[in-house]
TIRO-2110 file (N, C-alpha, C; in Angstrom, 1 decimal):
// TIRO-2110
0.0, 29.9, -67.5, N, 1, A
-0.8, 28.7, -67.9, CA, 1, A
0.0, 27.8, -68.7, C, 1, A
0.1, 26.6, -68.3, N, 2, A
0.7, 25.4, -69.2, CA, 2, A
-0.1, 25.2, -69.9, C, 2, A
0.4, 24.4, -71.2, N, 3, A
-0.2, 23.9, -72.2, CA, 3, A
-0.5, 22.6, -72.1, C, 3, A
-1.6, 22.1, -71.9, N, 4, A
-2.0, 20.5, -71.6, CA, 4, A
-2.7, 20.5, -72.8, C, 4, A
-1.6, 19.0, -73.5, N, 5, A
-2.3, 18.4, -74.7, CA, 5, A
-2.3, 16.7, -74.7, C, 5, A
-3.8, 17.0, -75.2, N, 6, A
-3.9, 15.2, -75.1, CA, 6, A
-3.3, 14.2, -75.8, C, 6, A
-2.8, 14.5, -76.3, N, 7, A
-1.9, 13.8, -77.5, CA, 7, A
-0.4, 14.0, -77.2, C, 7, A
0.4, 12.8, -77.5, N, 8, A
1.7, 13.2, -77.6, CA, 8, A
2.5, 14.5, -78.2, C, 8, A
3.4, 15.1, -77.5, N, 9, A
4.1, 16.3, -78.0, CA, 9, A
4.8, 16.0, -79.2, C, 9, A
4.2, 17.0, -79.7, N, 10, A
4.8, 17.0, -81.6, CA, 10, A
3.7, 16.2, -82.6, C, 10, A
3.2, 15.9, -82.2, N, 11, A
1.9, 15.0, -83.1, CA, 11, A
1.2, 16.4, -83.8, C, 11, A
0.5, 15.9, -84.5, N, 12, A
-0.2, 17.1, -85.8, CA, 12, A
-1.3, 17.5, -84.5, C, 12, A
-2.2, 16.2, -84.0, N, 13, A
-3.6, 16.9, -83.4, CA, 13, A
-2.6, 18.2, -81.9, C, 13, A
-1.6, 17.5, -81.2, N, 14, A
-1.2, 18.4, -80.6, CA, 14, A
-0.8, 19.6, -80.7, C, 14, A
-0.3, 19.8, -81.4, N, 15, A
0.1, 21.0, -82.0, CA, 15, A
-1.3, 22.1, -82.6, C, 15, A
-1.8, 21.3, -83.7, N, 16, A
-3.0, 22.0, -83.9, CA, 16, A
-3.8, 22.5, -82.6, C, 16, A
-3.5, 22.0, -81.3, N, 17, A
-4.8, 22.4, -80.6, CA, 17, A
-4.0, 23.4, -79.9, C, 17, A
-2.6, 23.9, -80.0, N, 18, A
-1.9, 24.9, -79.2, CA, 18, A
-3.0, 26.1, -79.6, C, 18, A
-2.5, 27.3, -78.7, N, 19, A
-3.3, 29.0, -79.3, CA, 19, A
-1.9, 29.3, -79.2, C, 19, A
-1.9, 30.5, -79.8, N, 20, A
-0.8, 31.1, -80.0, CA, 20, A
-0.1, 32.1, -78.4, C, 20, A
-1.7, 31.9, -77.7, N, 21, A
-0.9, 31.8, -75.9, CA, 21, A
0.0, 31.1, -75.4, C, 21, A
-0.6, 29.5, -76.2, N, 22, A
0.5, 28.8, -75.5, CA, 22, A
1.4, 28.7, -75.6, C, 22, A
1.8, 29.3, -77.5, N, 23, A
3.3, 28.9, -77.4, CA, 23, A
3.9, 30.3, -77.1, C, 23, A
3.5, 31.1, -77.2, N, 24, A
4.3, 32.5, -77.3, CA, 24, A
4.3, 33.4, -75.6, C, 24, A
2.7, 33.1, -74.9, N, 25, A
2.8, 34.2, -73.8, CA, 25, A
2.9, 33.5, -72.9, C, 25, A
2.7, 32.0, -72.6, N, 26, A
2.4, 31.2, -71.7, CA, 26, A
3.6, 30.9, -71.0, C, 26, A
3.3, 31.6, -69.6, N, 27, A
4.8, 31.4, -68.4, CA, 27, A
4.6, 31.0, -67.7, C, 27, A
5.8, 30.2, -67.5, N, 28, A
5.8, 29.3, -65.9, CA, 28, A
6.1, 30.8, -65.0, C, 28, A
5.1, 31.2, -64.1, N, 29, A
5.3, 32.3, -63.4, CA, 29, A
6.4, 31.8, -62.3, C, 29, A
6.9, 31.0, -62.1, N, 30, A
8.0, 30.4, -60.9, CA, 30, A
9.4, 31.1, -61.2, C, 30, A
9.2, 30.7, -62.7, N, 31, A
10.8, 30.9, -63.6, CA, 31, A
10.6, 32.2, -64.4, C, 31, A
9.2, 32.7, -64.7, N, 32, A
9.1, 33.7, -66.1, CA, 32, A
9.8, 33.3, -66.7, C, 32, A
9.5, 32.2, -67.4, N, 33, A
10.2, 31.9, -68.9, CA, 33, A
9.3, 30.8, -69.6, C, 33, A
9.3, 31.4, -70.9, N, 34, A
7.8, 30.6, -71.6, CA, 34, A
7.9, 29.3, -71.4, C, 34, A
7.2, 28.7, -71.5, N, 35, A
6.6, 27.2, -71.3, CA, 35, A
7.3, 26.2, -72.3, C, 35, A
7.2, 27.1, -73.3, N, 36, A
7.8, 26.3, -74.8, CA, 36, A
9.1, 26.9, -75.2, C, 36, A
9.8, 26.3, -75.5, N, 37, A
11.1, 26.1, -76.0, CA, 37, A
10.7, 26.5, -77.9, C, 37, A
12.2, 27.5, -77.9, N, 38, A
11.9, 27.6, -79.6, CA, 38, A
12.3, 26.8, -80.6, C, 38, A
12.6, 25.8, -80.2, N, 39, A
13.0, 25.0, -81.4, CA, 39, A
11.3, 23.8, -80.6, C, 39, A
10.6, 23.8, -80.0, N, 40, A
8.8, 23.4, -80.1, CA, 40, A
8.3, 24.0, -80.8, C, 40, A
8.2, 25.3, -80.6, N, 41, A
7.8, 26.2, -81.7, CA, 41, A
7.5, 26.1, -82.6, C, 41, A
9.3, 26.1, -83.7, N, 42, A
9.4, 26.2, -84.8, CA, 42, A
9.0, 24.8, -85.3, C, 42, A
9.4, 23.8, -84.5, N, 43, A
8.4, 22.2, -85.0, CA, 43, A
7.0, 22.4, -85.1, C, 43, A
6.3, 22.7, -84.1, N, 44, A
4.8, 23.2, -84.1, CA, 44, A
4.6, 23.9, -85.9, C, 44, A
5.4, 24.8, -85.7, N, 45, A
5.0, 26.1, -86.6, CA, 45, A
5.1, 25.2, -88.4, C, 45, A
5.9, 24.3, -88.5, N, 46, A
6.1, 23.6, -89.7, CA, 46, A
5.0, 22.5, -89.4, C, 46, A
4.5, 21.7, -88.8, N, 47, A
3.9, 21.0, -88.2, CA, 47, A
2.3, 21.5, -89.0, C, 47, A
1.7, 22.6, -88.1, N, 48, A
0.8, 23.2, -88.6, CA, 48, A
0.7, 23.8, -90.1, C, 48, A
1.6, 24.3, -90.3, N, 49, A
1.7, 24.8, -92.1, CA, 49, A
1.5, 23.9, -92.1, C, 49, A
2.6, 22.8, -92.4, N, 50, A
2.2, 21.7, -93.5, CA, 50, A
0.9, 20.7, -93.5, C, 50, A
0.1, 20.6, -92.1, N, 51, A
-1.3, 19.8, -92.4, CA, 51, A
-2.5, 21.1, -93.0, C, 51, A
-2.4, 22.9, -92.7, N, 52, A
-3.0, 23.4, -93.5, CA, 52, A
-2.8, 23.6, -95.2, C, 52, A
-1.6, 23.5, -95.6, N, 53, A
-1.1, 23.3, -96.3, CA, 53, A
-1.7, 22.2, -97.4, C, 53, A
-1.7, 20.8, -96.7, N, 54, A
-2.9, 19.9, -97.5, CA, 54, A
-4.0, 20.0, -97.5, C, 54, A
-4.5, 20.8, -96.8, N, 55, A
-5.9, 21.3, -96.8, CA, 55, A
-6.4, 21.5, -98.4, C, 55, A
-5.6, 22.8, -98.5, N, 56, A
-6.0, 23.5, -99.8, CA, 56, A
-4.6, 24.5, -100.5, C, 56, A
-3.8, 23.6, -101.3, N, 57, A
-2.5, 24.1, -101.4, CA, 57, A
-2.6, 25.4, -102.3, C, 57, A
-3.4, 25.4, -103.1, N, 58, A
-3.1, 26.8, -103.9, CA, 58, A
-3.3, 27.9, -103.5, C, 58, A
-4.7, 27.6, -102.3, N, 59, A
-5.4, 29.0, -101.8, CA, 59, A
-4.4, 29.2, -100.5, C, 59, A
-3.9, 28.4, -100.0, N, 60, A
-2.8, 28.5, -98.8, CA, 60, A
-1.3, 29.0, -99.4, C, 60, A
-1.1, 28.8, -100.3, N, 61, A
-0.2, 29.7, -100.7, CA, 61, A
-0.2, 30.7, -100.9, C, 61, A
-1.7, 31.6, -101.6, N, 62, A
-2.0, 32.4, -101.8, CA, 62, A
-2.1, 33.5, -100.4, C, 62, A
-2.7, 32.8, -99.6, N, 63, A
-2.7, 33.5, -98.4, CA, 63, A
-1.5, 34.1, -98.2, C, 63, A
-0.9, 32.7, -98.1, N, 64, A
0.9, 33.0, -97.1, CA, 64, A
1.6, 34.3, -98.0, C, 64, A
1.5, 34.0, -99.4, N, 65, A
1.5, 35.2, -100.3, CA, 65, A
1.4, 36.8, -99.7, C, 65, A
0.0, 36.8, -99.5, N, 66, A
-0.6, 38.2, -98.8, CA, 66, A
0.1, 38.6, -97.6, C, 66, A
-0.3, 37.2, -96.5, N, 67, A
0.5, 37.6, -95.4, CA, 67, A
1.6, 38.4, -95.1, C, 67, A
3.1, 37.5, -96.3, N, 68, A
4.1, 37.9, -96.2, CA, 68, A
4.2, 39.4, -97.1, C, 68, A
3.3, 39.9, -97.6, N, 69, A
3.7, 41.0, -98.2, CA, 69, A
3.5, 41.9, -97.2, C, 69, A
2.4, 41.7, -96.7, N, 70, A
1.9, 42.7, -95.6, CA, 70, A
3.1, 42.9, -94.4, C, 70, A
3.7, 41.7, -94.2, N, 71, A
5.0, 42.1, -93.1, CA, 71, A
5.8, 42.6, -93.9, C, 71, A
5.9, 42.3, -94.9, N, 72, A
7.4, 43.4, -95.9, CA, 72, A
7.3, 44.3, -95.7, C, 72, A
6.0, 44.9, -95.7, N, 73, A
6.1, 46.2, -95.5, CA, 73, A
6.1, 47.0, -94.5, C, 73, A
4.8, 46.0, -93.2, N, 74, A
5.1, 46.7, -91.8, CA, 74, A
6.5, 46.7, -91.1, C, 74, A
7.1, 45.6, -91.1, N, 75, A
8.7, 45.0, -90.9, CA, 75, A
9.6, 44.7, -91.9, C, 75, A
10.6, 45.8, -92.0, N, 76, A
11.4, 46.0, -93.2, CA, 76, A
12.5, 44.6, -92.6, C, 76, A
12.7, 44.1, -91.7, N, 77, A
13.3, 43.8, -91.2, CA, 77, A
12.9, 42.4, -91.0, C, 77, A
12.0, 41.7, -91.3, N, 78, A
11.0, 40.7, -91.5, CA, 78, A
12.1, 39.1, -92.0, C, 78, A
12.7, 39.2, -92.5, N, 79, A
13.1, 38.4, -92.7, CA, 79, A
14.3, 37.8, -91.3, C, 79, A
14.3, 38.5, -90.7, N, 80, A
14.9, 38.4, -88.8, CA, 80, A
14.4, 37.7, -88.4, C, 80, A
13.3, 37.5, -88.7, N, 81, A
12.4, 36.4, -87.9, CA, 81, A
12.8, 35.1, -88.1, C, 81, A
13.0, 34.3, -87.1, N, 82, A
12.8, 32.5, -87.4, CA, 82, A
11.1, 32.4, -88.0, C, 82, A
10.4, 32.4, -87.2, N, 83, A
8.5, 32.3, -87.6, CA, 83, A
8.8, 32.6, -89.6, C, 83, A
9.3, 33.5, -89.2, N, 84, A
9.1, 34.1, -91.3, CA, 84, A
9.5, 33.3, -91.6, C, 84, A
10.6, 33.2, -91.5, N, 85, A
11.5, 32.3, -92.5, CA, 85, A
10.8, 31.0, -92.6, C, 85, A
10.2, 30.3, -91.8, N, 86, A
10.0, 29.2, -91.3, CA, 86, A
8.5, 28.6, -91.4, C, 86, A
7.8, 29.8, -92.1, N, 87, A
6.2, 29.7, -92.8, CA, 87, A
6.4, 29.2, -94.0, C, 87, A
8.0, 30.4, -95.2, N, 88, A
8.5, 29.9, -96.3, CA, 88, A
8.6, 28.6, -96.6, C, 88, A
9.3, 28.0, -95.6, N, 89, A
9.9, 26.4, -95.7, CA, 89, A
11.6, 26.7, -95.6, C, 89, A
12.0, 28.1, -95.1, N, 90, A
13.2, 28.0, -94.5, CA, 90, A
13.7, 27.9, -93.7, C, 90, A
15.0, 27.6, -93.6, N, 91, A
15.1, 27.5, -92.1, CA, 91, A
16.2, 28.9, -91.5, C, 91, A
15.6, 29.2, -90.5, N, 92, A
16.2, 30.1, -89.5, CA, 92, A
17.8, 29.9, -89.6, C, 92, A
18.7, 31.1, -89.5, N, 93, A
20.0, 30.8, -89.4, CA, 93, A
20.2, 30.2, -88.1, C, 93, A
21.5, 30.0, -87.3, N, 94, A
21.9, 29.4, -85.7, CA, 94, A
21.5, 30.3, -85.4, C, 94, A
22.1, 32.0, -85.5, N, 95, A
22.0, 32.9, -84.9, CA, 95, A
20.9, 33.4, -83.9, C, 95, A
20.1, 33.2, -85.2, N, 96, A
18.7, 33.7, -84.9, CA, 96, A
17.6, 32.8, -83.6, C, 96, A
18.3, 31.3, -83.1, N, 97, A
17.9, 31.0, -81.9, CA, 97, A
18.4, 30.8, -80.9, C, 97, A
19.7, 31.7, -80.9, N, 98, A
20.3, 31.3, -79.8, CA, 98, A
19.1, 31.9, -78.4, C, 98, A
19.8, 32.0, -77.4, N, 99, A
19.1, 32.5, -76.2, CA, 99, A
19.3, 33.9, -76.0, C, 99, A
18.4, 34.8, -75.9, N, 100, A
18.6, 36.8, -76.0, CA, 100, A
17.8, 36.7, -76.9, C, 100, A
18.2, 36.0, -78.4, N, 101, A
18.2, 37.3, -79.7, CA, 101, A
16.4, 37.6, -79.5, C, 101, A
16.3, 38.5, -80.1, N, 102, A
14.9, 39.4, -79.3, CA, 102, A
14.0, 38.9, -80.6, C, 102, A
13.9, 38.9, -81.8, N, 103, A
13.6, 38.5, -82.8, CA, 103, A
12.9, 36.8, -83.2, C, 103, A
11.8, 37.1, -82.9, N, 104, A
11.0, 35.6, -83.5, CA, 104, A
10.1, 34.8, -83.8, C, 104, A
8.8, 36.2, -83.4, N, 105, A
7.5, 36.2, -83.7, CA, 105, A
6.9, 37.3, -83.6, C, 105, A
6.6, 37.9, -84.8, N, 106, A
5.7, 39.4, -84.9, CA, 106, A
4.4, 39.2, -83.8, C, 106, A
4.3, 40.7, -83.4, N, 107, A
3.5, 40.8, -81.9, CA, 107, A
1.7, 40.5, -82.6, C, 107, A
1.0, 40.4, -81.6, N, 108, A
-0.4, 40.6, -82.0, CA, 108, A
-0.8, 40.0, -82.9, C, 108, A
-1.6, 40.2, -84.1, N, 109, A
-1.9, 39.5, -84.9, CA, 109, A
-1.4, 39.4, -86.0, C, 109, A
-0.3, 40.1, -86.1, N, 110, A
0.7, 39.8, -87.3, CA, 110, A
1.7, 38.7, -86.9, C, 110, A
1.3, 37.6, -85.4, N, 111, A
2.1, 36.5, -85.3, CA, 111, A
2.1, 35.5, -85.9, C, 111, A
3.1, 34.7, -86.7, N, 112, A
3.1, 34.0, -87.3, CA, 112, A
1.7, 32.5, -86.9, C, 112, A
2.1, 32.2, -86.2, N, 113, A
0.8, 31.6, -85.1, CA, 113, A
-0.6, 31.6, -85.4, C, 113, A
-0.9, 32.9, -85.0, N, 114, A
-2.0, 33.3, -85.1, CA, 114, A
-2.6, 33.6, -86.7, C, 114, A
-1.4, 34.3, -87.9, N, 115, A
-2.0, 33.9, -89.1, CA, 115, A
-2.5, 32.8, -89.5, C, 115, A
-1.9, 31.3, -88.8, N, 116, A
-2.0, 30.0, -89.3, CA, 116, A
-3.5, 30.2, -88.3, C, 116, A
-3.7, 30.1, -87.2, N, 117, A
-5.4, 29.7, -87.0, CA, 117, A
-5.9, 30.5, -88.1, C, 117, A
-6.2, 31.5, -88.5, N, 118, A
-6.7, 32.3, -89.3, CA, 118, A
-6.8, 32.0, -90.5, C, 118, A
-5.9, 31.4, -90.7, N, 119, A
-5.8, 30.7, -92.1, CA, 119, A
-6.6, 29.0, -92.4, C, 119, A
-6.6, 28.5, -91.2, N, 120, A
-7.1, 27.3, -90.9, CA, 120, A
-8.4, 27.5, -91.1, C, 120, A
-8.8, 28.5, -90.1, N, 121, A
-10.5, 29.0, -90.2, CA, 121, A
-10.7, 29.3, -91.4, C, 121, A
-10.1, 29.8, -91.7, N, 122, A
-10.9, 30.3, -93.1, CA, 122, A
-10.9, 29.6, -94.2, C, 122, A
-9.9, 28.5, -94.2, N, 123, A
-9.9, 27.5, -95.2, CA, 123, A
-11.2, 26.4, -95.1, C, 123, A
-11.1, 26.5, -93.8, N, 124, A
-12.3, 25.5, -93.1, CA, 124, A
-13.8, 25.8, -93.7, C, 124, A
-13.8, 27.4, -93.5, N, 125, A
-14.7, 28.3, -94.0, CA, 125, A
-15.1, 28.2, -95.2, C, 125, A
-14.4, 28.0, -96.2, N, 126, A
-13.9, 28.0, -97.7, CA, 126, A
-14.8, 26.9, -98.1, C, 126, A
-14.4, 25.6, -97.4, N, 127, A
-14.6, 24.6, -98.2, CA, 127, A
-16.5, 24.1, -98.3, C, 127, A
-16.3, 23.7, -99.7, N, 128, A
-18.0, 23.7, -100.1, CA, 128, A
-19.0, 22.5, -99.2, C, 128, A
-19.8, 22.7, -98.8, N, 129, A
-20.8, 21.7, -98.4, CA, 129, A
-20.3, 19.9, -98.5, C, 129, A
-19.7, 19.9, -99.8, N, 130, A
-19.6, 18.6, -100.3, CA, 130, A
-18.3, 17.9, -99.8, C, 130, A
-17.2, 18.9, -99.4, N, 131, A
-15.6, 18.8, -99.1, CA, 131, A
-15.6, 18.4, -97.6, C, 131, A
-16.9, 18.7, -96.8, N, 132, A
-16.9, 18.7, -95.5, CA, 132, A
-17.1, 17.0, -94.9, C, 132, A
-17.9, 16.5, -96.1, N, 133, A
-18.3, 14.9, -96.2, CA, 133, A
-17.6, 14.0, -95.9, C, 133, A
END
């Protein structure tokens, strides 16, 4: 499944309206090979932080806080990731995108991706009657 977005590529509403299908499982079945390129991605992936990010900065920090503790522990190895690094506001070494390296988004719902919807919702969730105005 391609990802059709109505908005120009790399714009905030485009990106926001990705699922984390499209950028991670979504294959051109002709070629098997994802749809999205990792350095989309990793734009998408700063792209989205940073407009949830103005949402509600202290409680989004907090989150990302939790999040990242919980991978420290399940993935000792966690900082391998481009996605991790790149929630922080770091940036990924070269290494870590060349083409192979196996490392670049925790599976399931520990994907970087998918904690930002999660986090989006729930901020959405959060906000009082009067914030929604």
């Amino acid at each position: 499944m391609v990802c059709e977005i109505a908005s120009s590529p790399g714009s905030e509403a485009g990106v926001l309206a990705m699922t984390n299908h499209d950028f991670m499982e979504g294959n051109n079945f002709e070629t098997n090979k994802p749809v999205v390129d990792k350095e989309t991605v990793i734009n998408g992936i700063r792209i989205k932080r940073n407009y949830i990010y103005k949402q509600d900065k202290v409680r989004f920090v907090e989150l990302v806080n939790e999040y990242m503790e919980t991978l420290r522990r399940k993935y000792p190895d966690c900082e391998d990731y481009p996605l991790y690094q790149i929630l922080f506001g770091s940036s990924p070494k070269k290494e870590y995108l060349e083409e192979g390296y196996e490392k670049f988004d925790f599976p399931g719902d520990d994907s970087v991706l998918a904690f930002l919807e999660k986090t989006a919702a729930k901020l959405e969730k959060e906000k009082t009657p009067d914030e929604t105005n």
